[in-house]
C-alpha positions in Angstrom: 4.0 53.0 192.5 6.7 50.7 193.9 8.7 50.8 191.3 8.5 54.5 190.9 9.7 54.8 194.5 12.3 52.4 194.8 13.5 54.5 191.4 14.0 57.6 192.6 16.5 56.8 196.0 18.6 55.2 193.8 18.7 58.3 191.2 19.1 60.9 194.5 22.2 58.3 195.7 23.6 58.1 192.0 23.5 62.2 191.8 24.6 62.8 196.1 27.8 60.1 194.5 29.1 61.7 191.8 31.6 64.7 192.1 32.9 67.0 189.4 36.0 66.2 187.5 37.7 69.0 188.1 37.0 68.2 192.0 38.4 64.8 191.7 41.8 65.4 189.7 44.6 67.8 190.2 45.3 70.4 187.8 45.5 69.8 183.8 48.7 67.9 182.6 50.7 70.0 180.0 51.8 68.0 177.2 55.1 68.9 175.2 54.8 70.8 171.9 54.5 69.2 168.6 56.6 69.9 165.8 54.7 68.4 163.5 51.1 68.8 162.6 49.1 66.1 164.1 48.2 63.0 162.5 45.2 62.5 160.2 44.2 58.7 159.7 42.0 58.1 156.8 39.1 55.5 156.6 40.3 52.4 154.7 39.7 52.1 151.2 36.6 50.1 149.9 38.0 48.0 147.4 36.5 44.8 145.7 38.0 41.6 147.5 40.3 41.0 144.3 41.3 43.9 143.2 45.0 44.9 142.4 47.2 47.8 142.8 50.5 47.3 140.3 50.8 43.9 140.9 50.0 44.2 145.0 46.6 42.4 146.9 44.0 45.4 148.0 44.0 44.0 151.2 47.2 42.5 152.9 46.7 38.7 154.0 46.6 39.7 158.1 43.5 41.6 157.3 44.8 44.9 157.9 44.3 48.1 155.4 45.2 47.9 152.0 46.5 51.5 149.9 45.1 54.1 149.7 43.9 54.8 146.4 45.3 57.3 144.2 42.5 60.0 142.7 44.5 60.9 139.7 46.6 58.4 137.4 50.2 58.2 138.1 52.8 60.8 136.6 54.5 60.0 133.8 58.9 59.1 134.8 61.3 61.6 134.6 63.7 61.7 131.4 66.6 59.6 131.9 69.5 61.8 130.6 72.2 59.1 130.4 69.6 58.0 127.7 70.9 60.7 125.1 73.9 60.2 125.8 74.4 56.8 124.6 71.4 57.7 121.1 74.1 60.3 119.9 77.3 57.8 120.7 74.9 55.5 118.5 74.6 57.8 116.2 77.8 59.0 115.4 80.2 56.0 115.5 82.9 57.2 114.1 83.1 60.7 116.3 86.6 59.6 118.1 87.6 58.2 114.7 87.0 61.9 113.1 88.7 63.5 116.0 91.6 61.5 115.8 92.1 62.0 112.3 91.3 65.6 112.8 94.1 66.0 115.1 96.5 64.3 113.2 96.1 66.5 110.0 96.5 69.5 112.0 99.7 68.2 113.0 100.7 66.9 109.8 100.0 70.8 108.5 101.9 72.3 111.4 104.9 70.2 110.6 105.0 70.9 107.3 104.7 74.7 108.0 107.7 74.3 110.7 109.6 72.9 108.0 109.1 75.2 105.3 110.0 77.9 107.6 113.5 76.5 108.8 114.0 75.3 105.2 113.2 79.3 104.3 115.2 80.5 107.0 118.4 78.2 106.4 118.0 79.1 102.8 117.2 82.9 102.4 115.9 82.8 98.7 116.5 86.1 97.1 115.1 87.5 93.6 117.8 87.9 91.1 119.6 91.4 90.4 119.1 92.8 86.9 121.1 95.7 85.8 121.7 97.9 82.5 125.1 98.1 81.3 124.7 99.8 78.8 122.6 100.5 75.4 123.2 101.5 71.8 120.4 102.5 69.5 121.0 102.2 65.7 118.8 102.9 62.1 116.5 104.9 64.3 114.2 106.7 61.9 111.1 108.3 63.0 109.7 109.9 59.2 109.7 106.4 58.6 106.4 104.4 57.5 106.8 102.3 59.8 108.7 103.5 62.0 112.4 102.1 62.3 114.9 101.0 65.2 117.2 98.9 66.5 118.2 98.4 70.0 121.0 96.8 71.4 121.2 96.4 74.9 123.7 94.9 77.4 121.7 93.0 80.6 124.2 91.9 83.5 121.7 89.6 85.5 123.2 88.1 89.2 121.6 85.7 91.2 123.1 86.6 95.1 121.9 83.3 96.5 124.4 81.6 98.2 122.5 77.7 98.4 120.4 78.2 95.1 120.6 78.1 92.0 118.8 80.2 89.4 116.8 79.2 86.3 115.7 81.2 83.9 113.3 79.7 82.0 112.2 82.3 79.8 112.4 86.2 79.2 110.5 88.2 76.9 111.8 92.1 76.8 109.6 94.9 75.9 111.1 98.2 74.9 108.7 100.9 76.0 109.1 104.8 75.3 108.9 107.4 77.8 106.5 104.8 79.7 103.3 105.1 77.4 103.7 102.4 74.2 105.9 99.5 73.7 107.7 99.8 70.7 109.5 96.9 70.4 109.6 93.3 71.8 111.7 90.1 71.7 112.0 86.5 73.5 115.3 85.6 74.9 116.6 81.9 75.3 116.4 80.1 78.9 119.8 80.2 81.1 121.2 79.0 84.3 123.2 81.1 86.9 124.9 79.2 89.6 124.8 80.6 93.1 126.8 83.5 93.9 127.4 84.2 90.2 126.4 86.7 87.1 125.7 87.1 83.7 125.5 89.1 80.8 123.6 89.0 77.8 123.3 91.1 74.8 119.2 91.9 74.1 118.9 92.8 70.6 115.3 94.3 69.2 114.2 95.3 65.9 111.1 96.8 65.0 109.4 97.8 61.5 110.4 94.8 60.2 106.5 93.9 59.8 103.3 95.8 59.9 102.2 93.6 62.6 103.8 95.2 65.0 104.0 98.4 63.4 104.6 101.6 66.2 101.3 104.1 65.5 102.9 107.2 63.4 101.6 110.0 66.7 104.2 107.8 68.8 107.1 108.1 65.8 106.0 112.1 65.8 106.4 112.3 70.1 110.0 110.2 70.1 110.9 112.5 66.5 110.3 115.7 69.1 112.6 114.1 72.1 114.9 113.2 69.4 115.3 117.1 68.3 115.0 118.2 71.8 118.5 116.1 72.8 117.4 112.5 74.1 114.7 110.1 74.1 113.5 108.6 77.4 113.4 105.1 76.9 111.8 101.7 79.1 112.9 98.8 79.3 110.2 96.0 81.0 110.9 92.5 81.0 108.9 89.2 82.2 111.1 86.2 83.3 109.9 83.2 84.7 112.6 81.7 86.7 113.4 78.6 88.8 114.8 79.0 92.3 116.7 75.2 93.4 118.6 74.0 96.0 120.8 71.0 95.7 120.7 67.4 96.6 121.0 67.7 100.6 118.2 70.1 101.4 115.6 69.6 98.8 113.7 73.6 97.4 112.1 74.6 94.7 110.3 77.6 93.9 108.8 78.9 90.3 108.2 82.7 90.0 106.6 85.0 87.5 108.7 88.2 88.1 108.6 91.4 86.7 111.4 93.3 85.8 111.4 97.5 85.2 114.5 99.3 84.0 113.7 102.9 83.8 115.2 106.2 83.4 117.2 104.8 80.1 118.1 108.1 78.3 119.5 108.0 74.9 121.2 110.8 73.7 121.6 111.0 69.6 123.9 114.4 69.3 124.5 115.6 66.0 123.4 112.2 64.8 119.9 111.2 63.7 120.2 107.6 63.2 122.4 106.7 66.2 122.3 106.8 69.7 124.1 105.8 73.2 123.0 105.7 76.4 123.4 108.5 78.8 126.3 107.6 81.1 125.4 107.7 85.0 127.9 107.0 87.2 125.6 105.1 90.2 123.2 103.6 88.1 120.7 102.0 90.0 119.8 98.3 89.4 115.7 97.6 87.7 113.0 97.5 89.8 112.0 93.5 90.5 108.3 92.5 91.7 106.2 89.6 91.3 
């Protein structure tokens, strides 16, 4: 019973004592704002005492926390570019060596280029100039099996280069009538023409000499017509390969395949049927020259 009384003056002074906070301190303190979310502290890690994390203690020496542990393995490292780099310089050693000689081949072709065109320009090659003096026709005989003829025909050839000289390896001369069937054919030897110079030459053909080369008898019966009718129309095409050369100080040479044309060649036979001359024009114009 004592003790119950002492008790309870001591709880009535411990209750009379006490105030309310709010009664006791001014008012709330207002604390800056945060930028920044607060803080969140973890529990340490519960590790066993010798564990290891990459070669680090779980716990520090001082006794403080150790790391925290990572749920989820670690993410593989990023690609190192230079990396690629240096695999394709390994695997191409000789890609400044290819450049290099690339480069110099393409200069080696533009000089060469360069050069042809100044030695082109400086030297202004130019096809030769053929021209048909003049032609006589002889022992032509169309009732003939085989037909008959023989041509003889005067060729003034020029070469108009001033810095070359012209070779002419070879010529072989076909005479063709009225464009449609050669009738006749021959070779002519090879000749040389200095620059700024001409030539002339006498082309002589014969056919019906053999059956090899015997004209078909409807092309004797067409010419025997154009014979009665005043003049046959007569073609003269020639192939010449020929040799275009500079001399010693500027070295050029070109070989050409050209082919010649000499058209509108117009024999007249008058009261004649064996013989015949060319019809005289005053302007003839030179044969057609192509390659």
């Amino acid at each position: 019973m004592a003790s119950d009384h002492v008790g309870k003056p001591n709880e009535q002074t411990t209750d009379k004592n006490t105030t309310p906070t709010s009664q006791q301190q001014g008012p709330p303190i207002q604390w800056p704002p945060q930028s920044h979310p607060p803080q969140v502290c973890y529990p340490p890690a519960i590790v066993p005492p010798n564990a290891q994390f990459h070669g680090y203690n779980a716990l520090p020496p001082d006794g403080g926390y150790g790391p925290y542990p990572y749920p989820y393995p670690y993410p593989p490292p990023g690609p190192y570019y230079g990396q690629g780099n240096i695999q394709s310089e390994h695997r191409h050693p000789c890609s400044g060596a290819c450049r290099c000689f690339l480069a110099f081949l393409i200069l080696v072709i533009v000089i060469l280029l360069l050069t042809k065109l100044i030695i082109w320009a400086t030297l202004l090659p130019r096809f030769p100039v053929f021209h048909v003096e003049n032609m006589h026709v002889t022992n032509f005989n169309t009732n003939a099996n085989p037909f008959t003829a023989r041509w003889e025909t005067e060729i003034r050839i020029e070469n108009p280069n001033t810095k070359l000289y012209l070779y002419v390896d070879g010529m072989e001369v076909f005479m063709n009538y009225n464009d449609k069937y050669d009738v006749g054919i021959t070779w002519i030897n090879p000749m040389f023409i200095e620059s700024k110079n001409k030539t002339s030459m006498q082309v002589v053909i014969n056919t019906g000499e053999s059956a090899h080369h015997a004209v078909p008898i409807w092309i004797a019966q067409d010419m025997g017509k154009d014979q009665k009718n005043g003049g046959v129309n007569f073609v003269l095409k020639i192939k010449v390969w020929v040799t275009l050369k500079s001399g010693m100080w500027l070295w050029f040479r070109r070989s050409l395949m050209l082919n010649v044309e000499c058209d509108d060649l117009k024999v007249n036979f008058g009261n004649s049927s064996r013989e015949g001359t060319l019809e005289y024009i005053k302007d003839r114009e030179d044969c057609y020259v192509s390659t």
